[in-house]
C-alpha positions as CSV (number, residue, x, y, z in Angstrom):
1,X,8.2,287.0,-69.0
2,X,11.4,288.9,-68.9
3,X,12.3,291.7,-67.1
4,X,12.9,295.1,-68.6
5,X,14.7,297.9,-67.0
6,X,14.6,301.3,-68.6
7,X,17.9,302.5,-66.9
8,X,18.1,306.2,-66.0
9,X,21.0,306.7,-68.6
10,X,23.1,304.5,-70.7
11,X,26.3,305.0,-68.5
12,X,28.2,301.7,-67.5
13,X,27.3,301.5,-63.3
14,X,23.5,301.7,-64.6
15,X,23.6,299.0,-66.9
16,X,25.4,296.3,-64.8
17,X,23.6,298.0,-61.8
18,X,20.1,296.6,-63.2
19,X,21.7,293.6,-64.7
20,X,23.1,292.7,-61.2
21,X,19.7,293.2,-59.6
22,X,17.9,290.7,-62.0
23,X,17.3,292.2,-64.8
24,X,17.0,290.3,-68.3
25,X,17.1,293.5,-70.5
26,X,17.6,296.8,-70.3
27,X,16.2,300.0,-72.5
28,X,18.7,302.7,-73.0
29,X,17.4,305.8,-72.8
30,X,18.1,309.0,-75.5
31,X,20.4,306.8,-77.1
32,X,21.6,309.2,-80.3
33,X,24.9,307.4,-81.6
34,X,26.4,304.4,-82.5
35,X,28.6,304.8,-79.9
36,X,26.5,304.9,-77.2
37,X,24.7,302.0,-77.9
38,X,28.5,300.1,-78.3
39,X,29.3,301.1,-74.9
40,X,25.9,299.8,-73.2
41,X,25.9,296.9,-75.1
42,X,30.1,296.2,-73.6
43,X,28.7,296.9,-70.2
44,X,25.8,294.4,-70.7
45,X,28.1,291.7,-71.7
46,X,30.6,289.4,-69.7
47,X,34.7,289.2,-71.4
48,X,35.5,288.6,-73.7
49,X,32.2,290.2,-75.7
50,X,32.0,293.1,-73.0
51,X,33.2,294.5,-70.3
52,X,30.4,293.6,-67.3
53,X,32.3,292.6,-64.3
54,X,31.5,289.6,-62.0
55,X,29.1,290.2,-58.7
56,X,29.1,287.1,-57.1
57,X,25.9,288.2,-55.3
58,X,23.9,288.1,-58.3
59,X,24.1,284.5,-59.1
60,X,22.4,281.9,-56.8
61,X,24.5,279.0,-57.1
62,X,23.4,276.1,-58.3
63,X,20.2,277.7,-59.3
64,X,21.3,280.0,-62.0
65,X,24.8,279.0,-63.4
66,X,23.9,276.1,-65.2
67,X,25.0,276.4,-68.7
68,X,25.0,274.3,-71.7
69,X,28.3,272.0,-72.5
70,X,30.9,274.1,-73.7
71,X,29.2,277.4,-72.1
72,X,29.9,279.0,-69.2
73,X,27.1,281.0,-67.4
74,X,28.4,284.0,-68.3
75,X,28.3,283.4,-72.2
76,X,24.6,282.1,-71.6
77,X,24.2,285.6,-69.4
78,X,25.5,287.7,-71.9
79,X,23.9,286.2,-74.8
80,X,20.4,286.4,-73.7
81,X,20.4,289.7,-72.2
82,X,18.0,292.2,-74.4
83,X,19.7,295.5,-75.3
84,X,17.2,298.0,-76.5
85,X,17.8,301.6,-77.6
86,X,15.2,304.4,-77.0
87,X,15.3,306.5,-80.0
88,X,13.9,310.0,-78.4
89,X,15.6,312.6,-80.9
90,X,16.4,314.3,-84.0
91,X,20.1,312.8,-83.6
92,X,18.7,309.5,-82.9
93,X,16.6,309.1,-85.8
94,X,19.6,310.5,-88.2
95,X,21.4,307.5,-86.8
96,X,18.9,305.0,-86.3
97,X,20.1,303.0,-89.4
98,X,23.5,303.1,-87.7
99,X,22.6,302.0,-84.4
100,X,20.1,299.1,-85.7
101,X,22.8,297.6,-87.4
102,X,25.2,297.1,-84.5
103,X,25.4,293.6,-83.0
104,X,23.8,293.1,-80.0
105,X,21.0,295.5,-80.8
106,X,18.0,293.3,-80.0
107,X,15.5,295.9,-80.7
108,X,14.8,299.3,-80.7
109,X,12.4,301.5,-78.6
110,X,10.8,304.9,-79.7
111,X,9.9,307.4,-77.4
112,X,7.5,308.8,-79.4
113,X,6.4,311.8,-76.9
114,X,9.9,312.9,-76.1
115,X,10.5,312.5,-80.1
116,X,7.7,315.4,-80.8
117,X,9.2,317.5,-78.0
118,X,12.4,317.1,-79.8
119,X,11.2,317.8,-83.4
120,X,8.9,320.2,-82.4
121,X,4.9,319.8,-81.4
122,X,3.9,321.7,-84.4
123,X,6.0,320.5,-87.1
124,X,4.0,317.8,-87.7
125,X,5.6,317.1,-90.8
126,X,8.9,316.4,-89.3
127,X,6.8,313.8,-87.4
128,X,5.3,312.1,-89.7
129,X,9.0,311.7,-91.7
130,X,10.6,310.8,-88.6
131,X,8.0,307.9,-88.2
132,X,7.9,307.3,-91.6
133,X,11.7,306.8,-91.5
134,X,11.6,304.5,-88.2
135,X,8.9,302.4,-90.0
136,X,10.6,301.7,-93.4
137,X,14.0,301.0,-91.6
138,X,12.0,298.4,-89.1
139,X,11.1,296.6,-92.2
């Protein structure tokens, strides 16, 4: 099982912060552009694919930096940490074939509830296009 953090916001010090503590993924909350979803995924990843900085503290030595020949333990860290976008707007779904096509997107998340909020409970057709649109674009 891997651990999932959904971070309070997709700002740099939250990302590495969960990272640091253990975490294997992390779910960005309201994510809405391309951009933001570049940034978290830079924070989630060691240099030269990011810009997540070494904490010494979260690596037990011996333990947890083994890595493949050729790899360091930070290439293994950065490529198997999940980065998964919450899709929880308007904005977010006019993007969402945008943001699933940048790398290191490993899935996406959609906050359904906060979605409807967004939209508008009772435009329920907006609703059903929305998820129409986030179904045909998972395909």
């Amino acid at each position: 099982m891997i651990p999932l953090v959904r971070v309070p916001s997709h700002t740099h010090e939250w990302v590495t912060w969960a990272l640091d503590a253990g975490a294997g993924g992390i779910v960005i909350p309201h994510t809405e552009t391309v951009d933001q979803v570049k940034a978290s995924i830079a924070a989630a990843r060691f240099p030269p694919h990011g810009h997540r900085s070494y904490a010494p503290f979260a690596v037990i030595n011996g333990v947890q930096d083994s890595a493949p020949e050729g790899k360091s333990w930070l290439d293994v860290a950065s490529e198997h940490c999940a980065v998964i976008p919450q899709i929880e707007s308007r904005k977010g779904v006019e993007n969402l074939e945008e943001i699933m096509q940048v790398p290191g997107v490993d899935a996406i998340m959609i906050g359904f509830i906060d979605l409807g909020l967004d939209l508008g409970l009772d435009k329920k057709d907006e609703m059903a296009a929305a998820t129409e649109r986030i179904h045909s674009l998972a395909k």
